[in-house]
C-alpha positions in Angstrom: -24.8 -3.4 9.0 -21.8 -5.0 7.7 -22.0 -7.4 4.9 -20.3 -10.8 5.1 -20.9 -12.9 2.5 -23.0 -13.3 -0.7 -25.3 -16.7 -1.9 -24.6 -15.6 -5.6 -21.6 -17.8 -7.2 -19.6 -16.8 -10.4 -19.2 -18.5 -13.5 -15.3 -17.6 -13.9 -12.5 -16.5 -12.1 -12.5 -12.9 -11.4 -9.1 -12.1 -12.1 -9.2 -8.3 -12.4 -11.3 -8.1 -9.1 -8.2 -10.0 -7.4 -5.9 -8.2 -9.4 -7.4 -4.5 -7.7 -7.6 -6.0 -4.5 -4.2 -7.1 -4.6 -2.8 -3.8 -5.8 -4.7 -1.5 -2.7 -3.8 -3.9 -0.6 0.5 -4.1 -1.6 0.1 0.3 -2.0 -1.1 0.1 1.9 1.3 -2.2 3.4 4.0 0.1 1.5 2.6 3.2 3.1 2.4 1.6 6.7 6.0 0.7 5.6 7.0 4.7 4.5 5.2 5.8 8.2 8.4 4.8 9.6 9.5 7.5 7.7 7.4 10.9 7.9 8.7 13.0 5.5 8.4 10.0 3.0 4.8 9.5 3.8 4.2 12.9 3.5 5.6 12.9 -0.1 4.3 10.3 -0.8 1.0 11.5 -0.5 1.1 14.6 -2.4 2.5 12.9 -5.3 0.0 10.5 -5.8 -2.9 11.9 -4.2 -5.7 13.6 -6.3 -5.8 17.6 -5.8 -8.6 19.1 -7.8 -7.1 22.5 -7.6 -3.5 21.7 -8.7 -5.3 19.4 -11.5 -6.9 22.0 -12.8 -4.0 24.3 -12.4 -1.9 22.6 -14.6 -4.7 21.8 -17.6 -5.3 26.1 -17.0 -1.5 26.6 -18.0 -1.5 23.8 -20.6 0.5 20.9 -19.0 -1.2 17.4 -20.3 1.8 15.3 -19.2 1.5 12.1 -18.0 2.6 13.6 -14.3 -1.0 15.3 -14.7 -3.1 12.8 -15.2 -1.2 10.1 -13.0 -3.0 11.3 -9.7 -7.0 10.8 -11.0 -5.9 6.8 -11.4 -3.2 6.6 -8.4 -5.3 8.0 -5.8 -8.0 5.5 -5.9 -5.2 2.7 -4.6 -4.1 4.4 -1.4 -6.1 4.8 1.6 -6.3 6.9 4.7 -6.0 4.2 7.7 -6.7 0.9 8.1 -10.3 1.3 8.6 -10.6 2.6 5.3 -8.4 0.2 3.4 -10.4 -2.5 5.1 -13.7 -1.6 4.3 -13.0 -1.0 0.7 -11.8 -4.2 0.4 -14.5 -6.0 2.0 -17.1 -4.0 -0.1 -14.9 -5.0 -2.9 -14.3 -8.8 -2.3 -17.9 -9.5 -1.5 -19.4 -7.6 -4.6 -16.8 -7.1 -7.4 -16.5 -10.4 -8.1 -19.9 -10.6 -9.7 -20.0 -7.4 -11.8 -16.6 -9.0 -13.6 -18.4 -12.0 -13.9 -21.3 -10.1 -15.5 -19.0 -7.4 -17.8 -16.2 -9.5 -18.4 -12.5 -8.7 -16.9 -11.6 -5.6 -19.7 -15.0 -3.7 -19.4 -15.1 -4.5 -15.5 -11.7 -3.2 -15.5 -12.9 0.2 -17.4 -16.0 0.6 -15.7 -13.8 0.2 -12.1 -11.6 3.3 -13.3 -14.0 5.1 -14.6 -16.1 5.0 -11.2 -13.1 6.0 -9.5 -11.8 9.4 -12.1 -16.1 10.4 -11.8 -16.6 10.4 -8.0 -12.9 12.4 -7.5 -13.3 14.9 -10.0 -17.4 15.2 -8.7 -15.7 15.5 -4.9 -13.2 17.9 -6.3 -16.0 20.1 -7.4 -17.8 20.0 -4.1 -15.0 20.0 -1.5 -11.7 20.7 -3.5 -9.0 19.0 -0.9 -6.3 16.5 -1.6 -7.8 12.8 -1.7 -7.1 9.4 -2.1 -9.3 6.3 -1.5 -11.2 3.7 -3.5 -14.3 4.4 -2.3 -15.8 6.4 -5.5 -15.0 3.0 -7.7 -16.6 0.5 -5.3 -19.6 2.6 -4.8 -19.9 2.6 -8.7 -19.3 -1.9 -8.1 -22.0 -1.6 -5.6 -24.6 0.1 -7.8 -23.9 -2.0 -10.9 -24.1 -5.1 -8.4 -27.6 -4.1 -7.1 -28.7 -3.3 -10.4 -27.5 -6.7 -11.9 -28.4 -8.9 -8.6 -31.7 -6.8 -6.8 -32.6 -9.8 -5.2 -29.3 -11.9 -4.7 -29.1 -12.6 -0.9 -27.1 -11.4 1.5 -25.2 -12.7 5.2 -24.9 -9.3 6.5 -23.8 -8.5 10.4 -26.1 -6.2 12.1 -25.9 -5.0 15.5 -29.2 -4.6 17.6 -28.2 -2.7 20.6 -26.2 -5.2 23.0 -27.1 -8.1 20.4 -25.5 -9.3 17.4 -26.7 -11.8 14.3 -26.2 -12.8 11.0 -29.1 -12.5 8.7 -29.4 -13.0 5.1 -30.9 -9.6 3.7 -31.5 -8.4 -0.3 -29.0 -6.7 -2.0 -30.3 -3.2 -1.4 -30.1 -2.7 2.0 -26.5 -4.4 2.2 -25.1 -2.4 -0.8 -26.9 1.1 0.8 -25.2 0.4 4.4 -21.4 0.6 2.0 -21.3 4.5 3.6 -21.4 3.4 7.1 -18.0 2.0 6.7 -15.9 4.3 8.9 -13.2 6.2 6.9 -10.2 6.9 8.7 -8.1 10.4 7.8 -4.4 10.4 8.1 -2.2 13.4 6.5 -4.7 14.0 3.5 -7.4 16.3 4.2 -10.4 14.4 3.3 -11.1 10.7 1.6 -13.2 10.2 -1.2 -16.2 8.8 0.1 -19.3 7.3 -1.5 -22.4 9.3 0.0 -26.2 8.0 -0.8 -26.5 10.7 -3.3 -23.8 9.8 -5.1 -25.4 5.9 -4.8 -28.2 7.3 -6.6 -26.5 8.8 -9.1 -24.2 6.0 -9.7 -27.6 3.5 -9.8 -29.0 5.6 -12.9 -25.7 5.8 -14.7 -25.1 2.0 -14.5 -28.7 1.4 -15.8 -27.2 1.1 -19.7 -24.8 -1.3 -18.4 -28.0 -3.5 -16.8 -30.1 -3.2 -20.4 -26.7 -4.2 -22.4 -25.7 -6.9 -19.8 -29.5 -8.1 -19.9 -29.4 -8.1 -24.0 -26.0 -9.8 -24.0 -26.8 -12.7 -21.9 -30.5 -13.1 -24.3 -28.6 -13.5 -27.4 -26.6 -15.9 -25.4 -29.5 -17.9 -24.7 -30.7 -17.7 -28.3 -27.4 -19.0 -29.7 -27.2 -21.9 -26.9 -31.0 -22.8 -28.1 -30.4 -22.7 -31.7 
């Protein structure tokens, strides 16, 4: 399944959602553009992608310079083919727009970055290997979406053998498909990817954010009513 579209309209413009789409998307044409040049890819690449085991190299001998820390925020902005930049970026322009809308642009912003430093340094744990890819952060936009919109509706593409259709499905199923986006590799051993375990995870570590949204938005109505 592939989603499309969603029937759930925003009260404001999502500026930071843009904003991050507009940044992955300018970091991926200037990689196609440094392919012309495979040494410079290459380089590229190491620089800026996240490496678990030279992170924690460097905190281990006491380097907490900026160059350290650079790669857990960089990484998430860079992507591993064109399959993998574009499904990001569909998962992310369908949903993101909404959780900014919900949090407001600064905490969306916060929460987006913090998705993205969780899921690499979880994947460094379990499979220590160079990444790079937004996929940790947008799986982290896809739980707090489902959480904050269980029953918003859904035009999602699904394949039925030889057939093909549109149908308007819940949230849930749409948002759990997000892993079935095909991740292309290219010069960095493995991609951060959002698995269904790490869904769940993410779906029980947004719940705060539901109950302060939820609280937020009844003190709102109080103060419209009063």
């Amino acid at each position: 399944m592939i989603p499309l579209r969603d029937a759930n309209p925003v009260r404001s413009t999502p500026i930071v959602n843009r904003l991050l789409l507009a940044i992955n998307l300018v970091a991926w044409i200037y990689v196609v553009y440094l392919s012309r040049q495979p040494g410079a890819l290459d380089a590229f690449y190491e620089r800026y992608s996240f490496d678990w085991l030279e992170f924690t190299r460097r905190i281990a001998a006491g380097d907490l310079g900026v160059d350290t820390f650079v790669p857990l925020i960089s990484h998430m902005f860079l992507h591993g083919g064109w399959l993998h930049v574009i499904g990001n970026m569909l998962y992310l322009w369908i949903f993101g727009d909404n959780v900014e809308d919900r949090l407001g642009s600064a905490r969306y912003l916060v929460f987006y970055l913090l998705c993205g430093i969780v899921a690499a340094i979880g994947q460094g744990l379990i499979s220590p290997s160079p990444m790079v890819g937004a996929s940790g952060a947008i799986a982290g936009v896809l739980g707090a979406y489902l959480l904050m919109y269980p029953t918003a509706r859904i035009s999602t593409l699904v394949f039925l053998g030889l057939f093909i259709t549109i149908v308007e499905l819940p949230a849930s199923p749409s948002c759990a498909s997000a892993d079935t986006q095909p991740l292309s590799r290219s010069r960095i051993s493995r991609t951060s990817g959002a698995s269904p375990r790490a869904c769940s995870f993410l779906r029980s570590s947004v719940a705060p954010i539901r109950h302060a949204v939820c609280a937020s938005d009844d003190r709102t109505q109080a103060t419209e009513v009063a």
